[in-house]
LOKEDO-598531 format. One record per residue: y, x, z of N, C-alpha, C in turn; residue in one letter. Coordinates in pm, whole numbers, plus 50000, padded with zeros to 5 digits. Layout:
<pados>
YXZYXZYXZa...
</pados>
This chain:
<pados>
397709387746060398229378846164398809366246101x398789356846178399239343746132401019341346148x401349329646142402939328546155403139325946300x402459319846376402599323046519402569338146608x401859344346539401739361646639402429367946556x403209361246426404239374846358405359369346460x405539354446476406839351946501407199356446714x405959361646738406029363646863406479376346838x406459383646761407269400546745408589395746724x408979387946711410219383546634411479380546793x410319380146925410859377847034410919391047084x412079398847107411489408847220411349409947379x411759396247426411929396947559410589392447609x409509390847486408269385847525407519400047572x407809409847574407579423447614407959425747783x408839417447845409509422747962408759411148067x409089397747955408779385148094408049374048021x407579366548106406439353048023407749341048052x407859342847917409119331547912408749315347856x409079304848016408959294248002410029279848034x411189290847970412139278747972413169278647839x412239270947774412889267547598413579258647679x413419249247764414289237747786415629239547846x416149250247877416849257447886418179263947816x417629273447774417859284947680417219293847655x416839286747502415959299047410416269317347371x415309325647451415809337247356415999339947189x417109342447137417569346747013416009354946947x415309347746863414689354846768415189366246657x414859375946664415279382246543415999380346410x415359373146337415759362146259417099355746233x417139353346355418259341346359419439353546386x418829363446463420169372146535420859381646416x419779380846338420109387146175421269380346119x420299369246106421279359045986423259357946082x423279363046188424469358446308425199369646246x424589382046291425009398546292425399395846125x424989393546031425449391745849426339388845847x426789378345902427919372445871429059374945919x428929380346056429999390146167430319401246086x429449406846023429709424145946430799421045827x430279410745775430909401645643431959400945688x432669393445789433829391445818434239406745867x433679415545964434559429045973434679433045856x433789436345749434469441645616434949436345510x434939419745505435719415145443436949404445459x436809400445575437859392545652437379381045587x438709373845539438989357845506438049355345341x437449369045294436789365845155435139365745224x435029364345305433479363045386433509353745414x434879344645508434749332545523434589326845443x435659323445338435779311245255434309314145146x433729323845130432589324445066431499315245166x431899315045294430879306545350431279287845356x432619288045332432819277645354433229269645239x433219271845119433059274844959432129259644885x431069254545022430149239244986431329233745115x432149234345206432409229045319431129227345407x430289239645440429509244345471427869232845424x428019227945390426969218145300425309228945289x425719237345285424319245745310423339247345424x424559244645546423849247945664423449228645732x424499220045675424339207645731422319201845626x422859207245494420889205945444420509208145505x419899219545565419269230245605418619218245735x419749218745838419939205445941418779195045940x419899189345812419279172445783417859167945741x417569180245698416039185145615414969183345751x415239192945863414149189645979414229176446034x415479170046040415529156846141415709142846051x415419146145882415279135645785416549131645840x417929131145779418869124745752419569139645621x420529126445586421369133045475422499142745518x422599152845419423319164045477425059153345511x425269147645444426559137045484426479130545585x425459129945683425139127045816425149134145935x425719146045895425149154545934426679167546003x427229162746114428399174346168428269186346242x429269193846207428779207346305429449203246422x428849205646543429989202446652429319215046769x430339216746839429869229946982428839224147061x428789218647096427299210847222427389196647181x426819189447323426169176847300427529168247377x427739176547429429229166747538429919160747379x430509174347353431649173747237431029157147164x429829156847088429609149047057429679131547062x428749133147216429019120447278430119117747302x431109127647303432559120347345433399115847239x432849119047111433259113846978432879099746967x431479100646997430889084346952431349073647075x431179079547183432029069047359433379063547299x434159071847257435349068047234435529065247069x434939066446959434949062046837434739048546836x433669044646909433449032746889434659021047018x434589007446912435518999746964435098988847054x435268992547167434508988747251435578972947290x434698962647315435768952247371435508951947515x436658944347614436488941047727435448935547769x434598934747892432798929147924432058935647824x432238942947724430738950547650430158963147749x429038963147769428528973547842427738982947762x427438995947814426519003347761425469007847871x424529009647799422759011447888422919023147914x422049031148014421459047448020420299044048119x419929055548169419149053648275419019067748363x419049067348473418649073148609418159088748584x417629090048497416589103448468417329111548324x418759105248321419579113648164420239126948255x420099135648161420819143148188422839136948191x423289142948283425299141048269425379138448155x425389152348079426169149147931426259134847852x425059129247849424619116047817424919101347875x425779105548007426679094048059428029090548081x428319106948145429739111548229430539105548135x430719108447964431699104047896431719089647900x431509080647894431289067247940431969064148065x432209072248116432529068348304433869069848232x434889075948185436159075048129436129055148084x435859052548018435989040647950435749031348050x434999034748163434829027648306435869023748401x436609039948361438159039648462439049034148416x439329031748232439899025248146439509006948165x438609008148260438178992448203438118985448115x437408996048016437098988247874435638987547911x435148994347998433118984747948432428986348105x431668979448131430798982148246429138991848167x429039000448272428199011548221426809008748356x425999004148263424599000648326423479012048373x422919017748436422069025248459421209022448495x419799020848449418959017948468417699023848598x417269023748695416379031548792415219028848725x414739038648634413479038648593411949046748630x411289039748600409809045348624409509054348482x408319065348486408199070548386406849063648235x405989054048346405609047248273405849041148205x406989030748224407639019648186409109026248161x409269033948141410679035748085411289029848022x410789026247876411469014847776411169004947855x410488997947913410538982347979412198984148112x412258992548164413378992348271414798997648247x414529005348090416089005148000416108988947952x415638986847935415508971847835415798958847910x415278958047975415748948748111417318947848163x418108957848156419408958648150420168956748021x419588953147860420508950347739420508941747757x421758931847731422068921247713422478915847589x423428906647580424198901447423425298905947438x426058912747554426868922447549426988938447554x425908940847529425518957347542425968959947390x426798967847387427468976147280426668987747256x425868996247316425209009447317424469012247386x422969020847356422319023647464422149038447434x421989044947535422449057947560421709066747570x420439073247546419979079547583419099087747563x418169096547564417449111647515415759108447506x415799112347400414389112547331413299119647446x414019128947480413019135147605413469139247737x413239137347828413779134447982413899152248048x415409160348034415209169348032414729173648230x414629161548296414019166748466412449159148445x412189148548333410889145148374409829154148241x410749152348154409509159748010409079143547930x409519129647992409069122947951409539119747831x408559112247672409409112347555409249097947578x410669093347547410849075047495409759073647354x409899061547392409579054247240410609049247154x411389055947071412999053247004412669039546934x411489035946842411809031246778411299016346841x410959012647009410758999847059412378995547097x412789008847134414259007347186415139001147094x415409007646939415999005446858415388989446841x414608989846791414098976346739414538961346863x414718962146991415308955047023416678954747062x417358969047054418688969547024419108963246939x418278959346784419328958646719419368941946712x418348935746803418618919546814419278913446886x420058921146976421678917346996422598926446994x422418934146840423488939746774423838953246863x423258954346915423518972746981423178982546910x424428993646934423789007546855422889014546955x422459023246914421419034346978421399047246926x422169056547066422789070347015421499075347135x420899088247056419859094347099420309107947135x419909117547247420279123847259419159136047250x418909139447170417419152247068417569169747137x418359166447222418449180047248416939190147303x416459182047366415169182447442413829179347364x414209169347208412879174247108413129179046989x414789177546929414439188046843413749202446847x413179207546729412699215746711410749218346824x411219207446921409689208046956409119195046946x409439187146879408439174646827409219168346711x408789161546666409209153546512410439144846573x411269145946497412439138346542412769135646356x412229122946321412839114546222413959103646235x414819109546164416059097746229416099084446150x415129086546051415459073845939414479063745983x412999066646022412489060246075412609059446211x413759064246323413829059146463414539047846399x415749051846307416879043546252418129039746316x418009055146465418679052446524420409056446459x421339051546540422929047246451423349065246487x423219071446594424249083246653422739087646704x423109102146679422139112746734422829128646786x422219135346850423609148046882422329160146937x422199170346959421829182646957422629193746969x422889201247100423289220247090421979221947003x422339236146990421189244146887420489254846974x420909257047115420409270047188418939262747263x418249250547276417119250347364415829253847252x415319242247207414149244447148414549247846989x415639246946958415909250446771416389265146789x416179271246882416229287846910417219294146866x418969286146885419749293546810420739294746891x422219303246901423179305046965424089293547012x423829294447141425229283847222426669288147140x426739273547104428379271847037427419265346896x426619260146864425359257746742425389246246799x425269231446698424919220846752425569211246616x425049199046615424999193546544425249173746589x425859161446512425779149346549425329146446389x424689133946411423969126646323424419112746326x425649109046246426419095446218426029088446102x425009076846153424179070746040425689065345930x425429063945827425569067545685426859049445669x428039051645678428789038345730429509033245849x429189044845950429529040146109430639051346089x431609044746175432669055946218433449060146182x433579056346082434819061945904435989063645981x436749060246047437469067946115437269069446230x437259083146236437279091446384437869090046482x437859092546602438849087146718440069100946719x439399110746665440509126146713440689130246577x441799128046581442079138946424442549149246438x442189163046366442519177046328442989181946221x443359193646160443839198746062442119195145976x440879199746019439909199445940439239183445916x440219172845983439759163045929440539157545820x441449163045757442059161645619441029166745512x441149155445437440439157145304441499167745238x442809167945271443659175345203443929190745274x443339195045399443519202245478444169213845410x443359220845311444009230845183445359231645165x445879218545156447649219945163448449222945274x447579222645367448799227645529449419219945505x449819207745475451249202345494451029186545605x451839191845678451949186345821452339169545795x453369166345681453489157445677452559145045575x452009148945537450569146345454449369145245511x448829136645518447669128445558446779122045527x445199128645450444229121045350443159117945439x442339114745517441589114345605440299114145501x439349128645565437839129845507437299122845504x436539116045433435299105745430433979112845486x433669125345407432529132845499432239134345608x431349144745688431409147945808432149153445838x432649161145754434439169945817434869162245926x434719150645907435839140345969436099143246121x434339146246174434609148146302434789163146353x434839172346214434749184646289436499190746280x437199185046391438729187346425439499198746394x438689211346402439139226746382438089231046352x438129244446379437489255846298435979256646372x434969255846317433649255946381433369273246417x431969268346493431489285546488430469292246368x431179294746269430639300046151428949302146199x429149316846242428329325146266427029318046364x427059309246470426349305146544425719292846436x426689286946367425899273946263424859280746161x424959295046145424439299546053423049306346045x423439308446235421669305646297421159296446298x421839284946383421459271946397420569266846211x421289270646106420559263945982419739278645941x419379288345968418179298946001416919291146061x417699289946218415959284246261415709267846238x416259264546174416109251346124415299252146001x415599257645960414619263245837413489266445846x413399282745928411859281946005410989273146102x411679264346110410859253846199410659242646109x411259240946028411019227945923409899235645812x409539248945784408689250645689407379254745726x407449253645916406059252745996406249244846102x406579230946039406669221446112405969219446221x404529211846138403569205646167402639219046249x402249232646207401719238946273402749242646412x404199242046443405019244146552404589234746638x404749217046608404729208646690403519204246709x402649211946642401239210246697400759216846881x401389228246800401279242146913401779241347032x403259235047008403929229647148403179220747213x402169205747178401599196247219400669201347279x399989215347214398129218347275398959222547387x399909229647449400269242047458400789230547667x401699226447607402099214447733400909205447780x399999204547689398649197647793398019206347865x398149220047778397569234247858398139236048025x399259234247987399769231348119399639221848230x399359207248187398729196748243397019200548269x396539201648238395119205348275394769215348345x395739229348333395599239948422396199233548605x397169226748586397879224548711397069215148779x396309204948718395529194148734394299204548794x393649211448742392759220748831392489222848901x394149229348943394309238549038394919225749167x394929220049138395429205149238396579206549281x397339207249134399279207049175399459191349093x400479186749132400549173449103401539173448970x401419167448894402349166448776402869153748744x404209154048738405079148748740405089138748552x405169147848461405119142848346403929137548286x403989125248261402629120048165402209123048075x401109127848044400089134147964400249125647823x400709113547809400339101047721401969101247641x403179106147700404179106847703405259118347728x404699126747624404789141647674405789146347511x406249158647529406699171047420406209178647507x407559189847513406899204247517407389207647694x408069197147768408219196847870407389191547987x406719203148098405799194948175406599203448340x406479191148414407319188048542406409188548662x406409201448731405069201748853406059199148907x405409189749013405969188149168405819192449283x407059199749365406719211549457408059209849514x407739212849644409169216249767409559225549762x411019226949750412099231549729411879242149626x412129240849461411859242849355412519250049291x413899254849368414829265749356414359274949408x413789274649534413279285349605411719292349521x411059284149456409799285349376410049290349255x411099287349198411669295849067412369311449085x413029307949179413599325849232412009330449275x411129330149325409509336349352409209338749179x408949330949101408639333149007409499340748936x410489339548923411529352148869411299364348909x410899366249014410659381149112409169387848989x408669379248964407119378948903407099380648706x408879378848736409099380548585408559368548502x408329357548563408119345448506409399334548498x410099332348413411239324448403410999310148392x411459299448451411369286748441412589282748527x412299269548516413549261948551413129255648655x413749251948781413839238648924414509229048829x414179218548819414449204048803414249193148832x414809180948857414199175148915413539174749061x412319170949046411359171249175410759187349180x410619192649088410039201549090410479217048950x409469219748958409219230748839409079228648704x409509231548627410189228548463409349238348420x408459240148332408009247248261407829244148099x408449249148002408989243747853408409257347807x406989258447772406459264447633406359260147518x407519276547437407229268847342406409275547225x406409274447101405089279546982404759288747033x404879300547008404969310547026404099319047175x404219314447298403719311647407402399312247397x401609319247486400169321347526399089312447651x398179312547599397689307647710397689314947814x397389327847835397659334847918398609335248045x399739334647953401179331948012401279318648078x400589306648038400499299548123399759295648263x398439300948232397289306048344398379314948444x399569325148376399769331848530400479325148558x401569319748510402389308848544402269295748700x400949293648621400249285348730399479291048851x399029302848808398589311348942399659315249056x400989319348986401639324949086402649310849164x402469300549078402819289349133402179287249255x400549290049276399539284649401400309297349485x400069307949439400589318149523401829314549647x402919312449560403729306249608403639297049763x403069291149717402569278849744401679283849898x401029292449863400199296050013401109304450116x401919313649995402789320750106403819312250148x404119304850113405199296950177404519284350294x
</pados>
């Protein structure tokens, strides 16, 4: 067997249901649930000599591990709990002046704006949102930067459309009136190439539970290499001196420590740099598989004459049928033991490697089904 049908044993819930919502939350691979369970046992039988054995680089093992799939340096590289936590580091890190605005657009997920709406009520920035088309996406974010846009905001892949930006048209005219560009990868890490050196984007952020297949409380920010040196929140773990406990003493980290305030989740980072690993050393055969795998889905639905929402030309591993009332079409499919997500206009379906054609053929069958009985 190849590394795709070993790593499908590696799932066991692929035994019960045809699981199609990586975009979501990924089931725990074996693997990863190993490397979690090690380190939990470690700490029941050895307490505080399990930790500090893990934390011994200032965890520098697991931020490689990281930086290695998404090309940036492990010094780029923070542990943080989700994607909120993140963005609300960089919203408020950065020094925003009075009239600077920041971009988003219409089709971001919350996480990727809400923190911004604080600095709104503060009246430090006007916060632009763009009503975009999926064709033209970068043309109708872009149309709203100005020479006062401080930041543009927003996700590599559209977690209600499946649509992927083009980072590096964005960046490239961000940076000709001096705007940063914080990306939000949650939706392609681990299912398409996400190079940060060549997007060149400034801030990047990722949980670890959708497509990098690892435990909620796993997640990671990516603070290009110069930005941010001081943090907006300081903690005991943003002391370079933290080791001394002493309250009245104050060295501020230069590293990524800087932003990680307290105590991370050991055990969940330790999946998170597990399947980071296995996905960075079958890269190219993963993000191949995801691409055949989401057109599989576009061409089956196209068939069968369901309308699809996500562009074929502008795609990852997310494809968006369109269908009335799509909550009600996902509880049908749940009954069927088929898991997916209502989003959006419609039906979310996120296969990922691992995933059969099969599983998608019924997918789409019991979709028509649906569809007649209703």
């Amino acid at each position: 067997m190849g590394f795709i049908e070993d790593f499908r044993n590696e799932v066991p819930l692929t035994q019960h249901y045809i699981y199609l919502n990586h975009a979501a939350i990924s089931p725990t691979p074996l693997s990863v649930y190993l490397e979690v369970n090690k380190y939990l046992i470690s700490v029941m039988t050895k307490g505080t000599i399990a930790v500090n054995e893990q934390e011994a680089d200032d965890f520098y093992h697991i931020r490689e591990k990281i930086g290695k799939l998404v090309n940036a340096k492990s010094e780029e590289i923070s542990l943080i709990p989700n994607t909120s936590y993140g963005i609300n580091v960089i919203a408020h890190g950065l020094a925003f002046k009075q009239g600077e605005n920041v971009v988003t657009d219409n089709v971001e997920f919350p996480a990727t704006v809400y923190p911004f709406l604080k600095l709104v009520k503060n009246k430090k920035i006007e916060l632009r949102i763009a009503k975009v088309s999926l064709e033209k996406i970068e043309d109708d974010i872009l149309s709203r930067v100005d020479k006062n846009t401080k930041l543009i905001s927003l996700s590599h892949v559209s977690f209600s459309t499946g649509v992927k930006v083009d980072v590096s048209r964005i960046v490239k005219e961000a940076k000709q009136v001096g705007a940063y560009v914080l990306l939000d990868i949650i939706q392609s890490a681990g299912a398409t190439e996400v190079d940060l050196k060549k997007f060149d984007v400034d801030f990047a952020v990722a949980g670890g539970y959708k497509w990098l297949m690892s435990p909620q409380g796993s997640g990671f920010m990516y603070v290009k290499e110069g930005l941010l040196e001081d943090p907006p929140f300081y903690g005991w773990k943003s002391a370079s001196n933290f080791l001394e406990f002493n309250p009245e003493k104050f060295e501020l980290e230069k590293g990524p420590r800087r932003f990680e305030i307290g105590t991370i989740d050991v055990a969940s980072n330790l999946g998170l740099a597990k399947s980071c690993e296995i996905i960075y050393q079958h890269r190219d055969e993963i993000f191949g598989r995801i691409q055949y795998l989401s057109s599989y889905v576009i061409k089956i639905a196209n068939e069968r004459g369901l309308e699809v929402i996500t562009p074929e030309n502008k795609k990852a591993g997310i494809v968006v049928i369109k269908i009335k009332n799509p909550r009600k079409a996902s509880e049908y499919l749940l009954r069927k033991k088929i898991i997916v997500s209502p989003r959006g206009e419609g039906i979310r379906i996120s296969s990922h490697f691992y995933n059969t054609l099969e599983e998608i053929e019924s997918a789409i069958e019991y979709i028509i089904y649906y569809l007649r009985e209703s």
